[in-house]
C-alpha positions as CSV (number, residue, x, y, z in Angstrom):
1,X,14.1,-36.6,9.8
2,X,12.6,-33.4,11.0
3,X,10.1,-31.3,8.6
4,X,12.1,-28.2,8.8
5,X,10.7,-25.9,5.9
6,X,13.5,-24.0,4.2
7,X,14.6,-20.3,5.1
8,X,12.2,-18.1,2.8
9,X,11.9,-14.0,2.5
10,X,8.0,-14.6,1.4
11,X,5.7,-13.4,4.1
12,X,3.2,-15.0,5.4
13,X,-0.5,-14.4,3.8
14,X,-2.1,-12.9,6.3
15,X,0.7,-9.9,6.0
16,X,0.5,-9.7,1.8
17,X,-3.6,-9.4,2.6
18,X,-3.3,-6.8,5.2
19,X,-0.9,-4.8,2.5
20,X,-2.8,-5.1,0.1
21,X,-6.0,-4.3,1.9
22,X,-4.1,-1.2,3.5
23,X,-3.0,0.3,-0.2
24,X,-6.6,-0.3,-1.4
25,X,-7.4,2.2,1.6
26,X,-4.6,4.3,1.0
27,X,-5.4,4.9,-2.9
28,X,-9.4,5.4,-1.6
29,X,-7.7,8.1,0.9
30,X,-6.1,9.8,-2.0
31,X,-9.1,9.9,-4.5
32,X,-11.0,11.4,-2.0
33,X,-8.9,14.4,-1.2
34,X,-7.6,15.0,-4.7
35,X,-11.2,15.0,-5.0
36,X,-12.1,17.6,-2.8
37,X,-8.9,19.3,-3.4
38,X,-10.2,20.5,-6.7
39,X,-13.7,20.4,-5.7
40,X,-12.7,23.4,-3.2
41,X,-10.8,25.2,-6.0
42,X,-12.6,24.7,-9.3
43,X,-16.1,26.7,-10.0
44,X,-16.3,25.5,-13.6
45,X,-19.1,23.0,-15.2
46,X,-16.7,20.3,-16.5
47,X,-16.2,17.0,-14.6
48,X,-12.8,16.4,-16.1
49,X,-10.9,18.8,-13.3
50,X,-12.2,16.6,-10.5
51,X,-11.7,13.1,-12.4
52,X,-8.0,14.4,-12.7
53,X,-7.9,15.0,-9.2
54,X,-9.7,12.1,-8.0
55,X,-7.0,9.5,-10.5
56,X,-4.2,11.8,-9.6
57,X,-4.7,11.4,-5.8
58,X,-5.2,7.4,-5.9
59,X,-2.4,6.8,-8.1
60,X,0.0,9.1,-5.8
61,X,-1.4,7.7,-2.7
62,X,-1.5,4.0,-3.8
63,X,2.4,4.1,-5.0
64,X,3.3,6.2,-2.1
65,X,1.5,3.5,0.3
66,X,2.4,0.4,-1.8
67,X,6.3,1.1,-1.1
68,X,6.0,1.2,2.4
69,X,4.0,-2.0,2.4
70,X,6.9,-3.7,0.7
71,X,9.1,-2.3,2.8
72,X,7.4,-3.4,6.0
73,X,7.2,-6.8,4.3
74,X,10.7,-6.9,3.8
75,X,11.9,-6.1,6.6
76,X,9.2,-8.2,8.5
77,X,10.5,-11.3,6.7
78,X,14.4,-10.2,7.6
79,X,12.9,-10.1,11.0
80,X,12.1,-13.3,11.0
81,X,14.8,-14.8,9.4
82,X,17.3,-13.5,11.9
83,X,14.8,-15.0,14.8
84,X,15.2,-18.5,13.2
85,X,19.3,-18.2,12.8
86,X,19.6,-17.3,16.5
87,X,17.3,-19.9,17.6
């Protein structure tokens, strides 16, 4: 009997930490220009303008870069399900 682990679209852990790691980065990214975005534009006294940008931006950024990280997973794990048909 061989210990031949079943075909599975799950990628490996390694890939879900360095996708989750990169949309941590991504959302910083974002915070940090809506940040300055409407630091560069506002001249009024309230902090609310700049919280608003600096949520806005990570939210934007964080779901922009969390569907490409699911995409790369996907198709990673395709990837290597059609290497282990073929082989």
């Amino acid at each position: 009997m061989t210990n031949e682990r079943p075909l599975s679209a799950l990628p490996s852990p390694l890939a879900r930490i360095i996708a989750f790691v990169s949309i941590l980065v991504g959302g910083l990214s974002g915070a940090l220009i809506g940040y300055k975005l409407v630091d560069i534009q506002y001249d009024g006294v309230s902090a609310t303008p700049l919280g608003l940008g600096l949520v806005i931006g990570a939210i934007v950024t964080a779901g922009g870069t969390a569907v490409i990280a699911v995409l790369v997973l996907r198709a990673s794990g395709e990837w290597r399900d059609i290497g282990n048909i073929e082989s």
